[in-house]
DSSP file (Angstrom, degrees, kcal/mol; ACC not computed):
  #  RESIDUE AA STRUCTURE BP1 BP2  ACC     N-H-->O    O-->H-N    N-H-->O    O-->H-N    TCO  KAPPA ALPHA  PHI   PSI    X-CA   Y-CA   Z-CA
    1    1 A X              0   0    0      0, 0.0    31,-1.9     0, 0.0     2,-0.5   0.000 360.0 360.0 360.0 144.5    0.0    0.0    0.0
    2    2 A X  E     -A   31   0A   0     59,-0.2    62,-1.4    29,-0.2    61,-1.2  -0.949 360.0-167.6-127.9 150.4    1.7    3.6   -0.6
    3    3 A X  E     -Ab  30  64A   0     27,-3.4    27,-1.8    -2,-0.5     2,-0.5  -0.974   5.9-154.0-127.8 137.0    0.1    6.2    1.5
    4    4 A X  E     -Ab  29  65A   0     60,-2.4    62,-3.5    -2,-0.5     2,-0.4  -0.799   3.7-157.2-123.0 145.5    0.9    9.6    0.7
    5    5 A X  E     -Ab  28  66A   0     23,-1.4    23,-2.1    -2,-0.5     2,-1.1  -0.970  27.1-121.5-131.6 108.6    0.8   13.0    3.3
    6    6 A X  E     -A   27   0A   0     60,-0.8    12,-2.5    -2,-0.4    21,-0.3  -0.370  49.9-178.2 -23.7  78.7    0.5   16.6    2.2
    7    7 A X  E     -AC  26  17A   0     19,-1.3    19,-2.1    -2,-1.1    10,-0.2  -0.628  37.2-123.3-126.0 172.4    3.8   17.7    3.8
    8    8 A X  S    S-     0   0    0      8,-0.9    17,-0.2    -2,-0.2    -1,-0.1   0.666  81.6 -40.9 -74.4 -11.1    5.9   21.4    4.2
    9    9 A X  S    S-     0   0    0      7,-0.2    -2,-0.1     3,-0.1    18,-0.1  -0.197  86.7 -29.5-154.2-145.1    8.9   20.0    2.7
   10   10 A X  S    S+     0   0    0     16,-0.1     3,-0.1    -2,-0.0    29,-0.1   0.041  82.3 115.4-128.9  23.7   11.8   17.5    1.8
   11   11 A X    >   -     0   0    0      1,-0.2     3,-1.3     5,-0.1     2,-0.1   0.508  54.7-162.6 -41.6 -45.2   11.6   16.0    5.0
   12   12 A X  G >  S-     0   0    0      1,-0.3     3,-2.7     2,-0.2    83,-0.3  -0.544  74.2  -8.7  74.7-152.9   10.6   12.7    4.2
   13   13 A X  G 3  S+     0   0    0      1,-0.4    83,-3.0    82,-0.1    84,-0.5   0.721 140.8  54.2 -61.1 -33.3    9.2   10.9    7.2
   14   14 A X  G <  S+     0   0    0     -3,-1.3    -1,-0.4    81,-0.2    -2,-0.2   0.301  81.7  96.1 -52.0 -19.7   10.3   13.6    9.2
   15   15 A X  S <  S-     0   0    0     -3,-2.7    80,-3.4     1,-0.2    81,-0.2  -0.542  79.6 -89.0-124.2 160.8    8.9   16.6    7.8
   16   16 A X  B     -G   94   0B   0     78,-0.3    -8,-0.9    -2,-0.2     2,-0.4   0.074  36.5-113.7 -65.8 150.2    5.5   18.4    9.1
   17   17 A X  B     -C    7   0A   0     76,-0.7    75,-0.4    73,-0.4     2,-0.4  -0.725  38.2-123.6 -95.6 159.0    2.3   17.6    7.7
   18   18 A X        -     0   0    0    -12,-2.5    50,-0.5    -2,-0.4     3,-0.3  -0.649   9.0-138.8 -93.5 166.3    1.0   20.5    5.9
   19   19 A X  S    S+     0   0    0     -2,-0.4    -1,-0.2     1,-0.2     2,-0.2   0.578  91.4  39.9 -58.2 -26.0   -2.3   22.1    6.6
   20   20 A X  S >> S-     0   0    0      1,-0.1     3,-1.7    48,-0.1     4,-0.5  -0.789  75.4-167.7-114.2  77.6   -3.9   23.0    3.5
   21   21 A X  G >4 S+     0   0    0     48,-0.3     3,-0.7     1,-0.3    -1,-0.1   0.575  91.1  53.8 -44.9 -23.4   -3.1   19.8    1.3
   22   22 A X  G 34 S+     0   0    0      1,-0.2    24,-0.3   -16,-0.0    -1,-0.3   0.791 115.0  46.1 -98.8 -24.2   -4.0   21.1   -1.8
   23   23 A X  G <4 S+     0   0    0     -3,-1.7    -2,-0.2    23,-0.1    -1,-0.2   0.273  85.1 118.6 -66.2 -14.7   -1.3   24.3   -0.7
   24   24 A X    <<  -     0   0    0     -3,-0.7   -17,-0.1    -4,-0.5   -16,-0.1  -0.364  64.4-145.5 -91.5 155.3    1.1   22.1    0.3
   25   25 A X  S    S+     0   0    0    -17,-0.2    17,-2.3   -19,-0.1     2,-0.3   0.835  80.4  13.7 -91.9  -3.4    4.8   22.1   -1.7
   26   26 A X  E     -AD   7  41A   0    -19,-2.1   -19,-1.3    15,-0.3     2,-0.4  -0.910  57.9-150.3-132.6 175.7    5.2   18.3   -1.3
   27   27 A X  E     -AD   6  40A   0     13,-2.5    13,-3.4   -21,-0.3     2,-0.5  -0.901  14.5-144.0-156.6 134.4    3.8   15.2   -0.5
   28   28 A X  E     -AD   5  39A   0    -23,-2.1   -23,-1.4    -2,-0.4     2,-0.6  -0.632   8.4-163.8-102.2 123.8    5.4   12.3    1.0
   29   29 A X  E     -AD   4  38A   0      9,-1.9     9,-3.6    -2,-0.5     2,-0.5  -0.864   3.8-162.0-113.4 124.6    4.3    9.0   -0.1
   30   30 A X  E     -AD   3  37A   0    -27,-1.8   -27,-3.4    -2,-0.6     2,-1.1  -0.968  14.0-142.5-125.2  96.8    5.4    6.1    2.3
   31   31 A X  E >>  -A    2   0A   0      5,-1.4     4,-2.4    -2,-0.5     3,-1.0  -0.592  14.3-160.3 -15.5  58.6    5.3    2.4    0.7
   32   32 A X  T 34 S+     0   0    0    -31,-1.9    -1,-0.1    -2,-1.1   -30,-0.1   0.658  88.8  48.5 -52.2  -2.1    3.9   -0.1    3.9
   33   33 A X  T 34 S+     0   0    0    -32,-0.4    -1,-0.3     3,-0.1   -31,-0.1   0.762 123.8  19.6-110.6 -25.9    5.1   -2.8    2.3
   34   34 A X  T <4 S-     0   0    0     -3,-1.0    -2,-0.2     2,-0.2    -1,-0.0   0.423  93.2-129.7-111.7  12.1    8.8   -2.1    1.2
   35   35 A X     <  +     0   0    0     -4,-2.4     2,-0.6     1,-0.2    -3,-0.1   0.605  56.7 141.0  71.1   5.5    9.2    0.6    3.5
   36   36 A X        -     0   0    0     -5,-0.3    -5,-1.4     1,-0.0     2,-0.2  -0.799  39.5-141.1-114.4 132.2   10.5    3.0    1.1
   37   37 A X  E     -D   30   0A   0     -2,-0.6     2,-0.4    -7,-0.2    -7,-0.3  -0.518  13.7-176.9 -80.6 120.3    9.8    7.1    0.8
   38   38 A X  E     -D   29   0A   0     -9,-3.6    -9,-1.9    -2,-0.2     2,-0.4  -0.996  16.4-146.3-117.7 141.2    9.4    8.8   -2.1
   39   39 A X  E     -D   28   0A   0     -2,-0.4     2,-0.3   -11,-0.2   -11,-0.2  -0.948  15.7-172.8 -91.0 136.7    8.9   12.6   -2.2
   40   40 A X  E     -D   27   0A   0    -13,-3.4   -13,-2.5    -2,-0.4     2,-0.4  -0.949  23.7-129.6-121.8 138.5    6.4   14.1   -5.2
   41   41 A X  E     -D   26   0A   0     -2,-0.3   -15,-0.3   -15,-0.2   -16,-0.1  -0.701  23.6-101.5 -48.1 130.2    6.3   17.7   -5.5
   42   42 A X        +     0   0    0    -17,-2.3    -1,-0.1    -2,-0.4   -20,-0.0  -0.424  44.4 166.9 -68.1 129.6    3.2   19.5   -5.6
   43   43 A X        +     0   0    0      7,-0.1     7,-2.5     6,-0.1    -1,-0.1   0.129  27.7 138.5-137.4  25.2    2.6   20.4   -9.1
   44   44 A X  S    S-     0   0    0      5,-0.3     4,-0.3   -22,-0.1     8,-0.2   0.037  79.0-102.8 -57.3 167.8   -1.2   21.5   -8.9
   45   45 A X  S    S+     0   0    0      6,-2.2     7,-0.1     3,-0.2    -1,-0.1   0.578 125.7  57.0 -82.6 -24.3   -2.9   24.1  -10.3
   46   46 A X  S    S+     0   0    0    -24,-0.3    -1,-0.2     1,-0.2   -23,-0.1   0.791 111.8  47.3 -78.2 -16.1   -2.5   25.9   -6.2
   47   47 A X  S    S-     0   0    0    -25,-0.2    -2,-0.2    -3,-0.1    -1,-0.2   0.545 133.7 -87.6 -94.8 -14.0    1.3   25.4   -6.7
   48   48 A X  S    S+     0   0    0     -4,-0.3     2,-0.3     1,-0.2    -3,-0.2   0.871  98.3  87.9  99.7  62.6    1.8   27.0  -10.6
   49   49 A X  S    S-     0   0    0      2,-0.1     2,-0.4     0, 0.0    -5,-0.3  -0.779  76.2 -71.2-157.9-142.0    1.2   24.1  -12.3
   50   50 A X  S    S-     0   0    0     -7,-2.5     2,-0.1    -2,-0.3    -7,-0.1  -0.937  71.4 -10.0-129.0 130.5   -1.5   22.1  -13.8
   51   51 A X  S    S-     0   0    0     -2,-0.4    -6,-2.2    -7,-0.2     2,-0.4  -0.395  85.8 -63.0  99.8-163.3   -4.4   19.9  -12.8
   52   52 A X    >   -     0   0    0     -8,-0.2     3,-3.5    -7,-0.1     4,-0.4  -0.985  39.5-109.4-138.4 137.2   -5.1   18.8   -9.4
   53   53 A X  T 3> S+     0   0    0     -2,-0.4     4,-1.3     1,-0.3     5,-0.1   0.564 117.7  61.1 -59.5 -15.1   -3.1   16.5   -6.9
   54   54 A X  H 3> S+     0   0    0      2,-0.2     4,-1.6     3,-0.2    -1,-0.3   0.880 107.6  55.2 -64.0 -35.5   -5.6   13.4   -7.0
   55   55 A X  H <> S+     0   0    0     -3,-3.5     4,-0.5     2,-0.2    -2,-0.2   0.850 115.3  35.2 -47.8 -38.3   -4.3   13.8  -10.9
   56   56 A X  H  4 S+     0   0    0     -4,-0.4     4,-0.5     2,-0.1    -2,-0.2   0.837 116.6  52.4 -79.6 -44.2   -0.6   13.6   -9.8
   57   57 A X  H >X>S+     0   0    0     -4,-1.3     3,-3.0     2,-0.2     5,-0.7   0.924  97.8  63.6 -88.4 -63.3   -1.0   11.1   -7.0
   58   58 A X  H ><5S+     0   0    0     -4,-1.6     3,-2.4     1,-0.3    -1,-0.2   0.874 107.7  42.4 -58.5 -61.0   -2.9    8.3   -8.9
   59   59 A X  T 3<5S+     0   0    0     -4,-0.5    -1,-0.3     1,-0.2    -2,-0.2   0.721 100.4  72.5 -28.9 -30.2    0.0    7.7  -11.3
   60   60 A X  T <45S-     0   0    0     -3,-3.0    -2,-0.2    -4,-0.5    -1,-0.2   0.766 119.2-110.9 -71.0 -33.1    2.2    8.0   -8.3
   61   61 A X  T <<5 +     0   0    0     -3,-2.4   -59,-0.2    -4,-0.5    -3,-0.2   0.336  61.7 166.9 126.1 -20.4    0.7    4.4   -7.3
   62   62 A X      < +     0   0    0     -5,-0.7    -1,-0.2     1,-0.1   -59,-0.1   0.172  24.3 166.9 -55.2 135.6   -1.1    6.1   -4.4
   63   63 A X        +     0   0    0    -61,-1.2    21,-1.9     1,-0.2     2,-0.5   0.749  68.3  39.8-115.7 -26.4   -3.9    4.3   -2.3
   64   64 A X  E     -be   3  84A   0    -62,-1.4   -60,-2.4    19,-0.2     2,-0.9  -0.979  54.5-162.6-123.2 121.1   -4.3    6.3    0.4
   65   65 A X  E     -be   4  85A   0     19,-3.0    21,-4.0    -2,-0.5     2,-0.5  -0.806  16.2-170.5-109.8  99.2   -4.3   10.3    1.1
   66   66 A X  E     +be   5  86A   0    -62,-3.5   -60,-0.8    -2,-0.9     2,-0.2  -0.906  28.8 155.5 -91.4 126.0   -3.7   10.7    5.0
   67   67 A X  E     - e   0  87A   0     19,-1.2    21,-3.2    -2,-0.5    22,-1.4  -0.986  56.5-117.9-150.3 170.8   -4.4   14.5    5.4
   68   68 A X  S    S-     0   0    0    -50,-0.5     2,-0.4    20,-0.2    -1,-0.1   0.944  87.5 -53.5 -69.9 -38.4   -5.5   17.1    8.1
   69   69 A X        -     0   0    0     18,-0.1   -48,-0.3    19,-0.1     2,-0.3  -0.978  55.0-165.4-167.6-175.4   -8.3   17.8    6.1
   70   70 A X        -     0   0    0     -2,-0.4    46,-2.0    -3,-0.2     2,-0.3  -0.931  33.4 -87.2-167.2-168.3   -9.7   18.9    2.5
   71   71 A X    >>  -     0   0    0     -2,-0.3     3,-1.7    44,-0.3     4,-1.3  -0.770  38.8-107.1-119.2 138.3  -12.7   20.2    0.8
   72   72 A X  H 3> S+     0   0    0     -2,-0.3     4,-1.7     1,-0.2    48,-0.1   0.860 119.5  53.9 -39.5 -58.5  -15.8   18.0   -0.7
   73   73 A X  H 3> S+     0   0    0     46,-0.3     4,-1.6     2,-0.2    -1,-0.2   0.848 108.1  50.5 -50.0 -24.3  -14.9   18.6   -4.4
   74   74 A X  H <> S+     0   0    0     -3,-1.7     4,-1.8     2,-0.2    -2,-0.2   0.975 107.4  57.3 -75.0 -51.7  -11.0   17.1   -3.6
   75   75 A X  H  X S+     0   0    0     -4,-1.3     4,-2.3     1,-0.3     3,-0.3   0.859 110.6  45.1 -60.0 -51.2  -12.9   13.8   -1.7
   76   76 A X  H  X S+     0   0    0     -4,-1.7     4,-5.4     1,-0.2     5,-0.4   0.935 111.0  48.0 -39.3 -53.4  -14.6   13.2   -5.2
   77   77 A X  H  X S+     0   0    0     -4,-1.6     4,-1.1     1,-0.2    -2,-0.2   0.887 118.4  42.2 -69.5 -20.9  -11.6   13.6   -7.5
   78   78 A X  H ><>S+     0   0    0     -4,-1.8     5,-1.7    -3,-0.3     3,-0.8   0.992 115.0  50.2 -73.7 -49.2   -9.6   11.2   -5.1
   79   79 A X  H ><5S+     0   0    0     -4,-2.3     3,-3.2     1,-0.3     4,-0.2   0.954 110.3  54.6 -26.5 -69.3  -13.1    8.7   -4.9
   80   80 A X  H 3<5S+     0   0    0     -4,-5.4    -1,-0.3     1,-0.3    -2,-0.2   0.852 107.2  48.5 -49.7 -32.5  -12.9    9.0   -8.9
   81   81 A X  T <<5S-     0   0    0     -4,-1.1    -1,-0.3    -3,-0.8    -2,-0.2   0.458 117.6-109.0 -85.7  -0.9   -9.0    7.7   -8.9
   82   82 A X  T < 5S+     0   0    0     -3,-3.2     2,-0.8    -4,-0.2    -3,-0.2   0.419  75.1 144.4 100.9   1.6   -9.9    4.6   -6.6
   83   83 A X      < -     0   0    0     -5,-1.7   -19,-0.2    -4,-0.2     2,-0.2  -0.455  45.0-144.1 -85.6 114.1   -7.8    6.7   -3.6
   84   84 A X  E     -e   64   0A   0    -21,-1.9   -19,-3.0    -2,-0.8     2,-0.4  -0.515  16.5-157.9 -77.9 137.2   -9.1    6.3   -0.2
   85   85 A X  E     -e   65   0A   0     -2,-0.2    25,-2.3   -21,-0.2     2,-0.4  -0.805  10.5-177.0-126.5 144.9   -8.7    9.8    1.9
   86   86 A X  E     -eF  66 109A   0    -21,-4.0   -19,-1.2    -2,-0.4     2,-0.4  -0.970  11.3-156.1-129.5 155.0   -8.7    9.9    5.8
   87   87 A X  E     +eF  67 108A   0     21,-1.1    21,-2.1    -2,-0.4   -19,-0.2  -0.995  57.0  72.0-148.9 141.4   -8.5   13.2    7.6
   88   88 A X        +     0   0    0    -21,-3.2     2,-0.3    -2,-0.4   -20,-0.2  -0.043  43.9 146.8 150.9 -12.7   -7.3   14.3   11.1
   89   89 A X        -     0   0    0    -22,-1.4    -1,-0.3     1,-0.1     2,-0.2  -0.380  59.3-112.3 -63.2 109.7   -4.0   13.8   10.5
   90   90 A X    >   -     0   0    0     -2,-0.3     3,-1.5     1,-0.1   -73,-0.4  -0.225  24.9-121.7 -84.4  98.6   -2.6   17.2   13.1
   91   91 A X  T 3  S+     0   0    0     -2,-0.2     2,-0.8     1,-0.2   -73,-0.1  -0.128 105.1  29.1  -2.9 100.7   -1.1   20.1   11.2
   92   92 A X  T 3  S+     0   0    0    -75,-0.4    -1,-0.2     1,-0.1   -84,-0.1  -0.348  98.2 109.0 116.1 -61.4    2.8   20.6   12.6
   93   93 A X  S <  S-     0   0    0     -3,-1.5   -76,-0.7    -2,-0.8     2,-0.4   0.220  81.0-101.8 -29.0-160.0    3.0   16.2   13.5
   94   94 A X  B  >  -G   16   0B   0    -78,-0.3     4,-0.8    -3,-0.1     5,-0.3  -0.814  15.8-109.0-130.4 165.6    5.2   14.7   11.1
   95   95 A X  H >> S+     0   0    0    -80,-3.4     4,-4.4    -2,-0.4     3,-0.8   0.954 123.1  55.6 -61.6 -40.0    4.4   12.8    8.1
   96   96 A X  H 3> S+     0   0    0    -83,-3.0     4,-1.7     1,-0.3    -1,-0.2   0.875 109.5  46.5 -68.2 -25.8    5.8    9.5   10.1
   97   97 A X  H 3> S+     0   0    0    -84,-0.5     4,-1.3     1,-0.2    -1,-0.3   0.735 110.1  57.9 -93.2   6.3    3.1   10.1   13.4
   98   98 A X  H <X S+     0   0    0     -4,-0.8     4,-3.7    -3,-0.8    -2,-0.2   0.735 108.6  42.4 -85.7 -42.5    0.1   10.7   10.7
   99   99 A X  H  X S+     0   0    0     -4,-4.4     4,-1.4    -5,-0.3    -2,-0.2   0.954 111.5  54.3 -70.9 -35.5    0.7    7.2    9.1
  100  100 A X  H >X S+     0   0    0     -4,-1.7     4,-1.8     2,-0.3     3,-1.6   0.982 111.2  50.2 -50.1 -74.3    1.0    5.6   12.6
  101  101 A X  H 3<>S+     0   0    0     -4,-1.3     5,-3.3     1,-0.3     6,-0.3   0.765 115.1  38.0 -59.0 -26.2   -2.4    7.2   13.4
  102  102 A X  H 3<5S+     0   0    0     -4,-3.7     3,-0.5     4,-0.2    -1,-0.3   0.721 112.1  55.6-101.7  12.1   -4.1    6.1   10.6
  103  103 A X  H <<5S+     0   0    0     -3,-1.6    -2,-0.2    -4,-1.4    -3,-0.2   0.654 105.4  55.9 -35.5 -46.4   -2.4    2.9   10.7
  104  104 A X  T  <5S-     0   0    0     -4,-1.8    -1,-0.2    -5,-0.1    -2,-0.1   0.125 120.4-109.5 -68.0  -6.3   -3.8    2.9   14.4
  105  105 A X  T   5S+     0   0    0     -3,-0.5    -3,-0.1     1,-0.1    -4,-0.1   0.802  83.9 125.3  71.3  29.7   -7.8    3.5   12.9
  106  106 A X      < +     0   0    0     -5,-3.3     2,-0.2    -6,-0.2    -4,-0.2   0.651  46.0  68.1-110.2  23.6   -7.7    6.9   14.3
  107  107 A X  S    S-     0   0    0     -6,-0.3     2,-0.2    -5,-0.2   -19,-0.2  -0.714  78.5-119.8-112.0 161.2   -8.6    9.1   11.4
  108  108 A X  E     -F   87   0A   0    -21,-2.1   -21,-1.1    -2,-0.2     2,-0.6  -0.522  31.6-103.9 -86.3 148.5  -12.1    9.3    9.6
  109  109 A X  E     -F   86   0A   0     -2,-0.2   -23,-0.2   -23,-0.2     5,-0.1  -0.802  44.2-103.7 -90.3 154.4  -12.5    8.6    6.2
  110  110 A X        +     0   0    0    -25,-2.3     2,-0.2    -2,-0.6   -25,-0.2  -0.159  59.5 147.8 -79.3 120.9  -12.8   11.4    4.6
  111  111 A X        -     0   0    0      1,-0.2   -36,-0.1    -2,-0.0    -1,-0.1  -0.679  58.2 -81.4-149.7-155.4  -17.0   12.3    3.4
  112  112 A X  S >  S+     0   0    0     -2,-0.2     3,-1.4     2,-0.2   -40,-0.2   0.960 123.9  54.9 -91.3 -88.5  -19.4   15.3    2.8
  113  113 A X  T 3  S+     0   0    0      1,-0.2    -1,-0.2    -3,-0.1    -3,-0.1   0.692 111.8  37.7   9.6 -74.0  -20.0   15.6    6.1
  114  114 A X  T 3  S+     0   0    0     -5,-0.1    -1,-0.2     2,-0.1    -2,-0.2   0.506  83.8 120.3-103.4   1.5  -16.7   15.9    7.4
  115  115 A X  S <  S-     0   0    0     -3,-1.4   -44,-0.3     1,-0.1     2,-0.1  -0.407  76.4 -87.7 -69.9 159.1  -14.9   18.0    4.8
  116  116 A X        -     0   0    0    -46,-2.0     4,-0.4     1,-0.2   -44,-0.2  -0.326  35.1-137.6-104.2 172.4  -13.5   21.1    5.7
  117  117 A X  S    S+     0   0    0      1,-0.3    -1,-0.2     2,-0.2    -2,-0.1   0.499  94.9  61.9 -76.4 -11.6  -16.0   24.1    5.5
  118  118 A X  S    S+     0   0    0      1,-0.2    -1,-0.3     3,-0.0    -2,-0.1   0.685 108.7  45.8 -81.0 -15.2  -14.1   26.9    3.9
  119  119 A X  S    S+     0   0    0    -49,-0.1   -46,-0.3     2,-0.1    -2,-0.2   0.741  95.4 114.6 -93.7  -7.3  -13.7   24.6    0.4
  120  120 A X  S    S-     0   0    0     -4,-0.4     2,-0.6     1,-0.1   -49,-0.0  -0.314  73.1-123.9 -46.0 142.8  -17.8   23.9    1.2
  121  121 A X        -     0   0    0      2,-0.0     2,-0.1     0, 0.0    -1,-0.1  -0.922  28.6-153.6 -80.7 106.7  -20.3   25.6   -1.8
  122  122 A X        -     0   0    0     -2,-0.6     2,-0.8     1,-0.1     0, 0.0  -0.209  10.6-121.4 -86.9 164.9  -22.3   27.6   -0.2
  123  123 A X        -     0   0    0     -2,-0.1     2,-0.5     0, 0.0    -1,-0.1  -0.881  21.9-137.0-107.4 105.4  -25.7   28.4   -1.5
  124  124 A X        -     0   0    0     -2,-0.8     2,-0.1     2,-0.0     0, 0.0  -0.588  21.5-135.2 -64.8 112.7  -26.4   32.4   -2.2
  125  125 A X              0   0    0     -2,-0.5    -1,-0.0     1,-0.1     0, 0.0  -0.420 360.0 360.0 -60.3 154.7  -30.2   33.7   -1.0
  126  126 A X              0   0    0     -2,-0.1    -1,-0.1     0, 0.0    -2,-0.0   0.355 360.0 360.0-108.2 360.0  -32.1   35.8   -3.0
């Protein structure tokens, strides 16, 4: 399974999880079976680049998106790539205590519900 974390850097297991994933300039993707780290750059349309990181990340091999949280249109584009997203994962922890915790069943997966509320589409009155 490779599980990938928004993170602030080139830190690797070490480095911070970021806060905004979609903001974030890397994401570290962690292999559970061979143990082995890869870092992908962010190369999103938030970063100066194109497209959106469920676009990048599915090629990458990814199965899992451990983040602090994201917005109801990101949970679809991951849903559409077959990538399961869990959210809780604490801002400022390291990429290595986010996999432990959802390794440990203590993040949610990622729904409607729980996405977070600034990325919501709000509905204008007339």
């Amino acid at each position: 399974m490779r599980i990938a974390i928004p993170t602030a850097g080139n830190g690797g297991l070490d480095d911070l999880v970021s806060q905004h994933f979609g903001h974030a300039p890397t994401f570290t993707i962690f292999n559970t079976e061979t143990k082995e780290v890869e870092i992908l750059p962010n190369q999103g349309l938030h970063r100066g680049g194109t497209g959106y990181p469920p676009e990048h990340l599915a090629p990458a091999g990814v199965n899992v998106m451990v983040c602090a949280g994201l917005g109801r249109r990101a949970i679809h584009m991951f849903e559409q790539f077959g990538i399961e997203v869990y959210v809780g994962a604490m801002a400022g922890h390291t990429a290595e205590a986010a996999i432990e915790t959802y390794q440990s069943g203590k993040l949610q997966m990622a729904t409607d519900e729980n996405a977070c509320r600034e990325h919501r589409y709000r509905r204008h009155e007339q």
